[in-house]
N, C-alpha and C positions, 0 to 999 in steps of 0.2 A: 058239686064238681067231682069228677072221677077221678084218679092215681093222673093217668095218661093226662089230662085236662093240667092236672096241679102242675104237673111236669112241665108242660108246655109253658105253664105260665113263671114258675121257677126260672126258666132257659131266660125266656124273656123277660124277667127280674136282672137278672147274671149280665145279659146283655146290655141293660139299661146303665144300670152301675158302673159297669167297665166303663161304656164312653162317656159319662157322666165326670169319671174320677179323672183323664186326660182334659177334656176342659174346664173341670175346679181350679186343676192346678194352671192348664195353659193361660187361662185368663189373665191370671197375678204375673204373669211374664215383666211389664213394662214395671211393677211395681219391685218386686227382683230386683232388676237392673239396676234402679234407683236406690233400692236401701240397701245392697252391698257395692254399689256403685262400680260397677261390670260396663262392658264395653256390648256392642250387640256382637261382635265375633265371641269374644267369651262366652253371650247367654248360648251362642249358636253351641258352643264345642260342648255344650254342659247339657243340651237339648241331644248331640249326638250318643251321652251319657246314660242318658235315660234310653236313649235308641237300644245301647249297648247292652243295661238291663233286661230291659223285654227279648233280648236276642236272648241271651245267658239262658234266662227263662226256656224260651223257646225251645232249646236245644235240648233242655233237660227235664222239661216236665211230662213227656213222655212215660218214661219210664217210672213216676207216681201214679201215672193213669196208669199203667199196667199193674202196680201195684197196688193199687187200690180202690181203681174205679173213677172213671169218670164223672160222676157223680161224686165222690166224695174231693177229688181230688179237685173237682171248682170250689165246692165248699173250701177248702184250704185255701186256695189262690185268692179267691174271692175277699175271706177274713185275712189274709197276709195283704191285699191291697189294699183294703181298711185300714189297716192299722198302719201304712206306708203312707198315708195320706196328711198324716199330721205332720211328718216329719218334713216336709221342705218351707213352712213356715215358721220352725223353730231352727234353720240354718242361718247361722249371722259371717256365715266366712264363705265364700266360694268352695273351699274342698272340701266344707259342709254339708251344701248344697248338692255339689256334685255327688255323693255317698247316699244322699237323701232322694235324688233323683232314679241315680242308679236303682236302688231299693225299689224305688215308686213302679219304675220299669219292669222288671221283678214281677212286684204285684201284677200288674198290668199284662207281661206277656204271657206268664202263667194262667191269669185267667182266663185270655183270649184262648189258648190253648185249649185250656179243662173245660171251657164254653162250649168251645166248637166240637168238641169231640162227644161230649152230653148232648149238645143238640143234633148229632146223627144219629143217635140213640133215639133220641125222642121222636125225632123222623121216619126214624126206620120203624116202631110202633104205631104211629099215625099210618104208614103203609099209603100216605100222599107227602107230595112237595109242599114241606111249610118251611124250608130252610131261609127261604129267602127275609119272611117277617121275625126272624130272628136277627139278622144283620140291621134289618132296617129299627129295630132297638137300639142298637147301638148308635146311631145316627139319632133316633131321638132322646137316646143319654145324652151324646155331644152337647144337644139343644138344650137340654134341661141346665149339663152345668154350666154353659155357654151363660146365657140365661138370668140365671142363678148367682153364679159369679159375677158377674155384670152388674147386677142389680145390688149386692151384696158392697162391689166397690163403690156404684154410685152413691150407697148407702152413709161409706167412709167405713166401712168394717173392716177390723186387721185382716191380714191373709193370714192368721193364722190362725183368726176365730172362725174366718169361715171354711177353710180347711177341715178345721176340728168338727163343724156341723155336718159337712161333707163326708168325714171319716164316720164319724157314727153312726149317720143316717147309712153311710153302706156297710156296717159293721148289722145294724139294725136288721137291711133287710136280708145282708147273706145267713144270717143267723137265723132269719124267720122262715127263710124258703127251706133250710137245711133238709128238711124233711119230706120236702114238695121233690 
C-alpha cells in the first residue's frame, strides 16, 4: 500500500470512529433516562448540550488546523474523542452528564472538522472525486455503533463497560492510523 493508499484508508478509519462514537453513546439514551431518572424534555436539553459542544468545536478548531495541520490536528480530535467517550457513563447526576456530553461534542465536532479538512487533502492528491466514500464511513460508523450498542445492551452490559470498549477500541485505532 502506498503513502496516498494508507492516507485514504486513515480518512476513512477517522470517519468510521466519528460516527461509530455518536451511536455508542446514542444508543444508552433510554438507559440515561432511567438510571438518573430524567424526563425526555431533560434528555432532549442535554442532547442540545452535546449539539452545543460540537458547535464550540466547530468554531474553533479551525485555527489548530492552521496550526498544525490537518493531519495532525484529527489525530488530536480524534484521541480527545476517545478519551470523551468514557465519561458519559461515569455521570450519576444530570449536570454530570451534561459536562460529560458537552465534552463528547467537543471530541466529535473537532473531529468532523479535522476529518473533513484531511479528506480534501487526500482528494486533492487522488486528483479524482472520492469525497463522497469518506461520508459514506461515517454512516457505516453510525451502523457499527448502532449495532454494537444494541447488541452490547441486549447483552445486559453497563453503558459504561461498553463505552469504555468503544473509547479504546477508538483510542486504538486513531493512535494506529496516526502515521497513515
Amino acid at each position: 500500500m502506498n503513502n496516498l493508499q494508507k492516507a485514504r484508508f486513515a480518512v476513512f478509519a477517522y470517519f468510521t470512529i466519528a460516527g461509530a462514537a455518536v451511536t455508542f453513546w446514542a444508543v444508552h439514551i433510554p438507559v440515561v433516562e432511567n438510571k438518573l431518572e430524567i424526563s425526555h424534555s431533560a434528555i432532549g436539553a442535554l442532547l442540545l448540550v452535546f449539539g452545543g459542544g460540537a458547535l464550540a468545536a466547530i468554531q474553533s478548531v479551525g485555527s489548530l488546523i492552521d496550526r498544525v495541520g490537518s493531519r495532525t490536528a484529527t489525530f488530536i480530535s480524534g484521541t480527545f474523542m476517545g478519551v470523551m467517550l468514557f465519561l458519559p457513563g461515569l455521570a450519576d447526576t444530570p449536570l454530570l452528564l451534561g459536562i460529560a456530553l458537552f465534552l463528547l461534542g467537543v471530541g466529535v465536532g473537532s473531529t468532523d472538522v479535522a476529518m473533513n479538512a484531511h479528506a480534501v487533502e487526500v482528494e486533492k492528491a487522488y486528483q479524482r472525486p472520492i469525497f463522497s466514500a469518506f461520508h459514506a464511513m461515517w454512516s457505516f460508523g453510525g451502523l457499527i455503533g448502532a449495532t454494537l450498542g444494541g447488541l452490547a445492551l441486549a447483552a445486559g452490559l453497563e453503558m459504561q463497560t461498553t463505552l469504555s470498549i468503544a473509547a479504546v477500541a477508538t483510542l486504538a485505532i486513531a493512535v494506529s492510523m496516526r502515521s497513515w
